[in-house]
Structure formats: structure tokens, C-alpha cells
C-alpha positions, 0 to 999 in steps of 0.5 A: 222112275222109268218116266224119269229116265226116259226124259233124261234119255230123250235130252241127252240122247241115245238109248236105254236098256234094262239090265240085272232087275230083280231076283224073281222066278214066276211060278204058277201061283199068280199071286206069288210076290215073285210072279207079280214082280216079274210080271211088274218089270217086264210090263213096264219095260214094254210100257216104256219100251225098253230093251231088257236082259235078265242074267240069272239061272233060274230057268232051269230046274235042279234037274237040268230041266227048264221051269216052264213056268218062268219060261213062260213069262220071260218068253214075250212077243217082241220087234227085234227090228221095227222099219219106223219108229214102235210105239207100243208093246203090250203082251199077256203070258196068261192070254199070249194076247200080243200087241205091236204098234208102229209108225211104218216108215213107209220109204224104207224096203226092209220089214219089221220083225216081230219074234214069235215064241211057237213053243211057248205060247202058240204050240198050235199056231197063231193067228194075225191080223194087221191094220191096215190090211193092206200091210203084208206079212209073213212067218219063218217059222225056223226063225218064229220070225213074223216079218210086216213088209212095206206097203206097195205103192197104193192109193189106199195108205193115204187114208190111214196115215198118221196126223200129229199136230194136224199134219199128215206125215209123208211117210209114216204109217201107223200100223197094228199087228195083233196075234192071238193064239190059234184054238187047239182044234186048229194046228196050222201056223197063220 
């Protein structure tokens, strides 16, 4: 269905958003019908990267206090704001194994933002890397903000340019952030 919606959105134009899905609280048990529905969603909208909001309650227990556990699978790592064009998203909430690929406009000056959820899913920090390495990064952890900035004027960017259809594309740059949690030994942000 969602493969559907994105050819209709891509001839008509504009963009899609994801909205009031299912009525799901994931728990611990994996294999729970409402664990792997929530998981379902949230993976296909990254799949087909979709911008996504889930209006209910169930974040809070009868107590006041939050269920972690559906926290844990609704925090994601996300690009509010990519200075290109994304391409893919990929995040496992067991793992906190996070993927982000873009083609980097490499004419724009401001960063890529990716949210990084610390409470969550990197209480003892996180590590990054970035392909190419030659893309700078940095974190604002009052923001749990990882920003990837334009590449400065380098002769190394041309080999690691996108081709699509044989031709390189003058100004994109495809570009792979991929954060893991740091071991619980370590208790360092980046």
C-alpha cells in the first residue's frame, strides 16, 4: 500500500505523512501482536521515508509514569532536516543500531540534522562514524542534535560522488552516518 501511495505522490507532487496508525503499545515480549505491529509501521515508514505521528496516550502508565518500553520503540533516530535529498533510514530499538544515507547537496552551507535519542537508547553515549570521512560532524547534546556539515572545498569529494545513469552529479555527495551505542564501560558522548 505504502508503494502505491508513493507513486501517486511522486505524480502529483508534495509530500506524505503517516498519521493515527494502529492502536499498539510494544511491551517486552517480542513477540506480542501489538510489539510486532508497532515495529511493522515504524519500519515501513522509515522504509518508504515517511514523516510519521502517533496521537495516543499510551506512553504513560496508569501511575503517571512513562512505559518505557513503548518509549523505547517510538524513540527512533531521525534527520529532522537533510541538506540533500535522504535516502535511506534504517533503526533497530533492540540493537539502537541507526543508519542514515543522503545524497549531500554539497552547494548548500547548512548541516543535516540527525536526533539522537541519549535517554533512550545511548545512556552511555554513542559512537559515529561517516562515509566519507572527509564529512564533518558534531553533537549538541542539549539538543541530542548530530549535525553532518558540508564538505569544505576538497579535491578528495570527487571520488566518492554519486553517478546515476553514468554521470556524476556535480553537487551530490552521498553520504552514510551510522551510530552504535557506546559499551557501558565507556561514558563519553562521541
Amino acid at each position: 500500500m505504502l508503494k502505491a501511495i508513493q507513486e501517486d505522490r511522486k505524480r502529483t507532487g508534495g509530500g506524505l505523512f503517516l498519521t493515527e496508525f494502529g492502536m499498539c503499545n510494544p511491551d517486552q515480549n517480542l513477540n506480542d501482536t501489538t510489539t510486532v505491529e508497532c515495529r511493522e509501521v515504524l519500519d515501513h515508514a522509515d522504509e518508504h521515508l515517511l514523516s510519521w505521528i502517533y496521537a495516543d496516550s499510551s506512553y504513560y502508565l496508569s501511575n503517571c509514569s512513562e512505559d518505557s518500553w513503548v518509549l523505547r520503540d517510538f524513540s527512533r533516530v531521525y534527520p529532522p532536516a537533510v541538506a540533500g535529498s535522504l535516502q535511506q533510514i534504517l533503526f533497530d530499538p533492540d540493537t539502537s543500531q541507526a543508519t542514515v544515507t543522503y545524497l549531500m547537496n554539497t552547494t548548500l552551507q547548512w548541516p543535516t540534522e540527525i536526533y539522537v535519542p541519549l535517554q533512550m537508547h545511548y545512556p552511555n553515549g554513542f559512537l559515529v562514524t561517516v562515509d566519507p570521512p572527509t564529512v564533518r560532524y558534531s553533537f549538541q547534546a542539549d539538543q541530542q542534535i548530530l549535525y553532518i556539515w558540508p564538505l569544505s572545498n576538497s579535491t578528495s569529494q570527487t571520488d566518492t560522488r554519486v553517478h546515476k545513469e553514468g554521470k556524476q552529479m556535480n553537487n551530490d555527495l552521498q553520504v552514510t552516518v551510522q551510530i552504535s551505542p557506546r559499551p557501558s564501560a565507556q561514558k563519553t558522548i562521541i
